[in-house]
C-alpha positions as CSV (number, residue, x, y, z in Angstrom):
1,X,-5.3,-57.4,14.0
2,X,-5.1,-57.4,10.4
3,X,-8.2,-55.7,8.1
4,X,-9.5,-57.0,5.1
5,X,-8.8,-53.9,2.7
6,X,-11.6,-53.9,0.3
7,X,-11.2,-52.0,-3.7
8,X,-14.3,-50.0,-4.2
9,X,-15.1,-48.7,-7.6
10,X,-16.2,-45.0,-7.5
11,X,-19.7,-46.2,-8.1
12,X,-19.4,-47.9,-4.7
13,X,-19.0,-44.6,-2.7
14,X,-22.0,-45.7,-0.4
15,X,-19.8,-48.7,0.9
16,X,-17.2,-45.9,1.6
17,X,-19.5,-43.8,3.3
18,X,-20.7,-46.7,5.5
19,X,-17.2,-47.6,6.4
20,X,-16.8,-43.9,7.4
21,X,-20.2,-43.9,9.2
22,X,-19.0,-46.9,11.5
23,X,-15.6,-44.7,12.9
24,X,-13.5,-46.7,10.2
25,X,-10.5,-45.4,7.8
26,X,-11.3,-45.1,4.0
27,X,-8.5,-43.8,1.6
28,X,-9.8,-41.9,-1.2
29,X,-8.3,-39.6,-4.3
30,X,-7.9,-36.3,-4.4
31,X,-6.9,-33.9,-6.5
32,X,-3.2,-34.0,-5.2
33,X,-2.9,-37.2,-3.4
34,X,-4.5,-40.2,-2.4
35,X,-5.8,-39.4,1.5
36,X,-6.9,-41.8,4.6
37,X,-10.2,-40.4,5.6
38,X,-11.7,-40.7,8.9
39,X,-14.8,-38.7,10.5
40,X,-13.4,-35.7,12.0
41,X,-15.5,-35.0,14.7
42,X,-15.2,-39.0,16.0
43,X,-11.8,-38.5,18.2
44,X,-11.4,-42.8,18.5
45,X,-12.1,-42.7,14.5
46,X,-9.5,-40.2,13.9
47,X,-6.8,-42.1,16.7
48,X,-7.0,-45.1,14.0
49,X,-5.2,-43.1,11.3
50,X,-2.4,-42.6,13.5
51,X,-2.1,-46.0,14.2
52,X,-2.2,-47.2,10.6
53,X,-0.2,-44.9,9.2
54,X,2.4,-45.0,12.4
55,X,2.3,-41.0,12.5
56,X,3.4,-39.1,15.0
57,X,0.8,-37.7,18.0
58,X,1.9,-34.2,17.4
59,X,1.9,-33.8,13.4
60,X,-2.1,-32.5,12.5
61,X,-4.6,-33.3,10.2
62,X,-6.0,-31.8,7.7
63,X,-9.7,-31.6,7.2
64,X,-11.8,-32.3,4.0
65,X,-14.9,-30.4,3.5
66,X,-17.8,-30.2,0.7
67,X,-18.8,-26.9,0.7
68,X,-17.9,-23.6,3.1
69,X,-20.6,-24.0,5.2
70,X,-19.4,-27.4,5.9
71,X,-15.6,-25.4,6.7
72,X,-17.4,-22.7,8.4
73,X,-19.1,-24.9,10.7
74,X,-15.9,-26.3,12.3
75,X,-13.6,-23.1,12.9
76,X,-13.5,-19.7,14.5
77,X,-13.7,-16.5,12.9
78,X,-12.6,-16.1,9.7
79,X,-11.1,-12.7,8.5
80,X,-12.0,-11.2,5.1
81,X,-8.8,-12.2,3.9
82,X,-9.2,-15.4,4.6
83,X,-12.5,-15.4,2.8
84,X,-10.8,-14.0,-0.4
85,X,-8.3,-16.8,-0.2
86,X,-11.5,-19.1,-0.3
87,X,-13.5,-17.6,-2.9
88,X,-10.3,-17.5,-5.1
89,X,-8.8,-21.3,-4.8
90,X,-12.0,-23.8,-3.5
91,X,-12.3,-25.8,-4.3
92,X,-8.6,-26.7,-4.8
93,X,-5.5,-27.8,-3.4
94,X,-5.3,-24.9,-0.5
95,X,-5.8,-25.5,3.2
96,X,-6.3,-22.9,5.5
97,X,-4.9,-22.9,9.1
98,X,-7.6,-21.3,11.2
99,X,-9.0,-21.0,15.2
100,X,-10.2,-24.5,16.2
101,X,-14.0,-25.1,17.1
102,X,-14.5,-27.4,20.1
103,X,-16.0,-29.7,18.2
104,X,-12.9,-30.3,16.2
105,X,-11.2,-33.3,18.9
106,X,-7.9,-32.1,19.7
107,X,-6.2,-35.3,18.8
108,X,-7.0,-33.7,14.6
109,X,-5.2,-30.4,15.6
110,X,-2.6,-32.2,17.6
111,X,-3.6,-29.6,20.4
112,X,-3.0,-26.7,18.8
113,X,-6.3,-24.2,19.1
114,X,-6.2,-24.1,15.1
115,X,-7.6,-26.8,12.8
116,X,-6.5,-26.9,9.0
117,X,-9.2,-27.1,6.5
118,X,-9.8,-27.5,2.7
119,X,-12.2,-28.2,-0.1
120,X,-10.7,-30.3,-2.3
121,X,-11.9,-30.1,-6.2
122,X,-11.9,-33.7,-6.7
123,X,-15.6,-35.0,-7.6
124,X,-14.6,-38.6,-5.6
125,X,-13.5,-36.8,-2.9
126,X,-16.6,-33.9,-2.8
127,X,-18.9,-37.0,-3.2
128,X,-17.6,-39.2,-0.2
129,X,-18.1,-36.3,2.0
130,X,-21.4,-35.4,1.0
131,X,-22.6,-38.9,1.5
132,X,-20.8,-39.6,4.4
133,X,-22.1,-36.8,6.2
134,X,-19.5,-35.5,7.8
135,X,-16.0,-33.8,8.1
136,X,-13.0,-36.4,7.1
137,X,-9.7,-35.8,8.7
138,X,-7.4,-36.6,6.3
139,X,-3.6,-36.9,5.6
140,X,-1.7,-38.8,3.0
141,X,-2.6,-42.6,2.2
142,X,0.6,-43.7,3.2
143,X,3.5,-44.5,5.8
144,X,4.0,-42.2,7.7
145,X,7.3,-41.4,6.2
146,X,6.9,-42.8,2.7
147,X,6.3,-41.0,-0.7
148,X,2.8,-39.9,-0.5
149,X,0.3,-42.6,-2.7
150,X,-1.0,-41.0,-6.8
151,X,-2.5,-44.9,-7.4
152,X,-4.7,-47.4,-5.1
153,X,-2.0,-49.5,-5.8
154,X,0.5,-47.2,-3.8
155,X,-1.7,-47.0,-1.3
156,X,-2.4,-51.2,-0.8
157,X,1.7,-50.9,-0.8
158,X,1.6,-49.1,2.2
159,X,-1.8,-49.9,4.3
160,X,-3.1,-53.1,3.0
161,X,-4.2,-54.7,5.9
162,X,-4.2,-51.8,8.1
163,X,-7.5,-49.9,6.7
164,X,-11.0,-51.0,5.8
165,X,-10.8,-49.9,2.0
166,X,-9.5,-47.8,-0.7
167,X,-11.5,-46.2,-3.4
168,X,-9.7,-46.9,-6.7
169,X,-10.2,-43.4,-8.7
170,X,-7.1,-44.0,-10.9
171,X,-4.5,-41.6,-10.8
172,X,-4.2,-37.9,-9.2
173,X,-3.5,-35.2,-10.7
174,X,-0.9,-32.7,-8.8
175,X,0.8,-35.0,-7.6
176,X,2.0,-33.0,-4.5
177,X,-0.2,-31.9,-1.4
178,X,-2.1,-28.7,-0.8
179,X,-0.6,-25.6,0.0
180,X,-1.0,-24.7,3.6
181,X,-1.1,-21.3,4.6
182,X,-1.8,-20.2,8.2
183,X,-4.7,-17.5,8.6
184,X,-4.0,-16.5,12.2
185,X,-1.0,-14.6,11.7
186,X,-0.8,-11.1,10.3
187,X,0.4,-11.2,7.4
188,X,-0.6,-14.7,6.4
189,X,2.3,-17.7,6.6
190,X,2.6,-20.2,3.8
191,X,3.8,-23.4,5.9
192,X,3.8,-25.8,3.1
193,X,4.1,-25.3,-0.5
194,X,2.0,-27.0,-2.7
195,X,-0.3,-26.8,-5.8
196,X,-1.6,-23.0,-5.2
197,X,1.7,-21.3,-5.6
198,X,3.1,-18.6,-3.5
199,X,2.7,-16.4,-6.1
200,X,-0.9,-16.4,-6.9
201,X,-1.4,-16.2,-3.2
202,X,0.9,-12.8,-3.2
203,X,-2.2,-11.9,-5.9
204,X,-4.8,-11.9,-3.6
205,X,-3.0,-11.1,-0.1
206,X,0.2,-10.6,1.4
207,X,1.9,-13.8,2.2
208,X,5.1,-15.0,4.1
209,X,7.0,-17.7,4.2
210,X,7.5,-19.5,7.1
211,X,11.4,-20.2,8.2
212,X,10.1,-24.0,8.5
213,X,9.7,-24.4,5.2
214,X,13.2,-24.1,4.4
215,X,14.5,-26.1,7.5
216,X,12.8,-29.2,9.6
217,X,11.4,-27.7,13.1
218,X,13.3,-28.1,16.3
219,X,12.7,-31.6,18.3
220,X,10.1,-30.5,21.0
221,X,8.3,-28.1,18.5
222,X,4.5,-28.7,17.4
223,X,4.5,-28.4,13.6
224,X,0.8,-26.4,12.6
225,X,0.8,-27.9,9.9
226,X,1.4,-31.7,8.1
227,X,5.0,-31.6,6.7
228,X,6.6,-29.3,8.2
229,X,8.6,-31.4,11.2
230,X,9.7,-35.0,10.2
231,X,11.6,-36.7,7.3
232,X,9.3,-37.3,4.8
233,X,8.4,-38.6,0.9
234,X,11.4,-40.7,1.2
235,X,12.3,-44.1,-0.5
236,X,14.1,-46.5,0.9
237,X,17.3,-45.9,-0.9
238,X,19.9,-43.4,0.1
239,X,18.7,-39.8,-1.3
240,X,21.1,-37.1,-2.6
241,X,19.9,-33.6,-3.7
242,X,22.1,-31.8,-5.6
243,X,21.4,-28.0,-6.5
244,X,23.3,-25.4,-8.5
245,X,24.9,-24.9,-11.9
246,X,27.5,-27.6,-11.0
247,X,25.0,-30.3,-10.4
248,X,25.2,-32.6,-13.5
249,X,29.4,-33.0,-13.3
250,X,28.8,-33.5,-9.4
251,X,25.9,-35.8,-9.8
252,X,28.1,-38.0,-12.2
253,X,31.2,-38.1,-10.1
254,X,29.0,-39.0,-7.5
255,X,27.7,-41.7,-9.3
256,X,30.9,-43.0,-10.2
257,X,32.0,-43.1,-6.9
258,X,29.3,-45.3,-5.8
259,X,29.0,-47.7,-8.3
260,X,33.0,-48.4,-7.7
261,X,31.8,-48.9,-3.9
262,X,29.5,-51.8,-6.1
263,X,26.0,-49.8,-5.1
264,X,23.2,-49.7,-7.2
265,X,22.7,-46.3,-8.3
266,X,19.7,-44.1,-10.5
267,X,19.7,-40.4,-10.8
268,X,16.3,-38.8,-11.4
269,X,16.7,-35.7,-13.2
270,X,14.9,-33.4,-15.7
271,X,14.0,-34.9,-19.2
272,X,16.4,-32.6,-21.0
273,X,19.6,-33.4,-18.6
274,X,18.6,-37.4,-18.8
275,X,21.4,-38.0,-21.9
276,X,24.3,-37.0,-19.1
277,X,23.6,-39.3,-16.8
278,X,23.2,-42.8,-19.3
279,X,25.6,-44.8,-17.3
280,X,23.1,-45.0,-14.5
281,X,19.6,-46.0,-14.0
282,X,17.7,-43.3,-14.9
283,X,14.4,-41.6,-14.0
284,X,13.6,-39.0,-15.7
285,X,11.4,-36.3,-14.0
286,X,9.4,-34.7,-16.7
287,X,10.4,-31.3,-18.9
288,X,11.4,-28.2,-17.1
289,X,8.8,-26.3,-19.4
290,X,6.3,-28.2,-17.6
291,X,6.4,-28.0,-13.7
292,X,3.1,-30.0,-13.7
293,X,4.3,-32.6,-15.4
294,X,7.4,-33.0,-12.5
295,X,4.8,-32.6,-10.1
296,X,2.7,-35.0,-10.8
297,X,5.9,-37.9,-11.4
298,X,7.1,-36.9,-8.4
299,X,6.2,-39.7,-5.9
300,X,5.5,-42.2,-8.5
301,X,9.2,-42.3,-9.4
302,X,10.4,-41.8,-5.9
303,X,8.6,-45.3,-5.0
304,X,10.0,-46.5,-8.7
305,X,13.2,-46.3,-6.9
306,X,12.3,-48.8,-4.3
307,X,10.8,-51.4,-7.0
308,X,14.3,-50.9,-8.7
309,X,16.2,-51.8,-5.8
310,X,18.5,-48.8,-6.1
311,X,20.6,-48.0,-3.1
312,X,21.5,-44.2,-4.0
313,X,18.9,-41.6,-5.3
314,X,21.1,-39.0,-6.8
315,X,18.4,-36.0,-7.7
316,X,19.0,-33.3,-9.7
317,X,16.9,-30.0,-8.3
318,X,15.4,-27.6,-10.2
319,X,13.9,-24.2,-9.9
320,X,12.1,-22.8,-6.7
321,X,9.6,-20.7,-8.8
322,X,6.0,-21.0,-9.1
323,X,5.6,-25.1,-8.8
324,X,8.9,-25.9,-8.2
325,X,8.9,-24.6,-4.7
326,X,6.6,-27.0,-3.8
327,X,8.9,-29.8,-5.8
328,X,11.9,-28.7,-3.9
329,X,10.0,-29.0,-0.3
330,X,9.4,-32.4,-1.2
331,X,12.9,-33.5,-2.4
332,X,14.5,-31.7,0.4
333,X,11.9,-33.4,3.0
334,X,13.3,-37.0,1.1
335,X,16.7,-36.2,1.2
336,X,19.3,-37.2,3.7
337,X,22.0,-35.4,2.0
338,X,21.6,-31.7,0.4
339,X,24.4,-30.8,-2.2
340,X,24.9,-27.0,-3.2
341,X,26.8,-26.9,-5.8
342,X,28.2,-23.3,-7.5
């Protein structure tokens, strides 16, 4: 049955909350991306952002908290490490893997005895948890599959008619999720990049990084964290990453090849590399002197592609330091070909 998606303002969080109060799905900003909010500890509630997003059973959810005592109330124990790791980043765009409570439904940790948990640093989002009352499992606003949503207007691309509302807080700022790090493990594994970078974790604890990260899981496998398993962030044109010194002479022949073939093609490359590429649609990425910048275009020019029509992505990577690492997860994750090239 299709929903009725209503457009709250942000001064209309109490209709949210309501929504949330009655088991129903809400997407709301964040500071990285738009999420689709349900109450945590309502298992039927939570079930309902499976179905509109079409997600997989075994990919878990993230949970949004307003305060530590909120996160404290749902997990297990929590080392002292962990606690420097929350003192340090919340609220901000770091999730923590930790051990499960019971009252966390298993359907949020997709059966794992861990639940993921953040605080995230966005006054909408902090709000809509404090009036709601409660815990709201979370994942991106979108398809499950798609480029996760920076706009409402993403999101009502993607779940109008499938959710009760959206909260239209313009647009977010990272661009890119949290960083997940998992908190059982000695030393601590970063699962997914995101805004906290690897290296300001490495400032505060030893860190490292999971194998997954650099490679989809095995079929069969539980991921134990959101991204780490399935194709995701991807338009629905053809994606080609291309990495190395030799990328802008490949990316072009590549290019050339395709348009011959009589497909539509864009590249989306770095600002300064943009002039190279004018015979092509081009989508230029943001300034490699500012990571933030790329990170926050990131899905916003990966859905451009779709409203363009264009039948080959060709992507120009860039570095895997600091921010990038999180930018490369995501354009690997979208890709159906990886190029490396000298």
């Amino acid at each position: 049955m299709e929903l009725t998606t209503v457009v709250l303002k942000p001064e209309e969080l109490d209709r949210a909350a309501a929504f949330l109060q009655r088991g129903q799905c809400v997407a709301f900003p964040t500071e990285t991306v738009y999420g689709l909010g349900a109450n945590a500890l309502d298992a039927q509630a939570v079930a309902a952002i499976f179905t509109a997003k079409g997600r997989p059973q075994d990919n878990p959810l993230i949970v949004h908290c307003a305060s530590e005592a909120q996160v404290l109330s749902l997990v297990g124990d929590v080392s002292p490490e962990a606690r420097k790791l929350m003192r340090r980043f919340w609220p901000g765009p770091l999730t923590l893997v930790l051990p499960r409570a019971d009252k966390i439904p298993l359907v949020v940790s997709a059966g794992l005895d861990t639940v993921a948990v953040r605080i995230p640093s966005h006054p909408i989002a902090l709000q809509l948890i404090e009036q709601a009352g409660l815990p709201l499992a979370a994942p991106s606003a979108n398809l499950s599959g798609r480029p996760s949503p920076t706009t409402a207007r993403h999101v009502l691309e993607d779940l109008g008619g499938r959710i009760s509302a959206v909260v239209d807080g313009g647009e977010t700022g990272w661009g890119v999720e949290s960083t997940v790090v998992d908190c059982t493990t000695k030393p601590f594994r970063l699962l997914r990049p995101g805004g906290v970078t690897l290296e300001e974790l490495e400032s505060v604890t030893p860190v490292l990084v999971d194998p997954g990260v650099y490679g989809q899981l095995q079929p069969g496998s539980t991921p134990r964290s959101p991204g780490m398993k399935y194709r995701h962030y991807a338009p629905r044109a053809h994606v080609i990453l291309v990495v190395g010194k030799g990328a802008p002479e490949r990316i072009a022949a590549l290019g050339r090849e395709y348009q011959a073939e009589g497909k539509k093609v864009g590249v989306m490359a770095p600002a300064e590399h943009c002039s190279a590429y004018q015979e092509f649609t081009t989508l230029p990425m943001g300034s490699l002197s500012n990571l933030q910048e790329i990170s926050a275009n990131l899905y916003r020019l990966l859905r451009e592609a779709d409203e363009l029509r264009l039948e080959i992505l060709l992507v120009e990577g860039i570095t895997e330091a600091g921010l990038g690492m999180a930018i490369m997860d995501r354009l690997r994750r979208a890709a159906e070909v990886y190029i490396q090239e000298g």
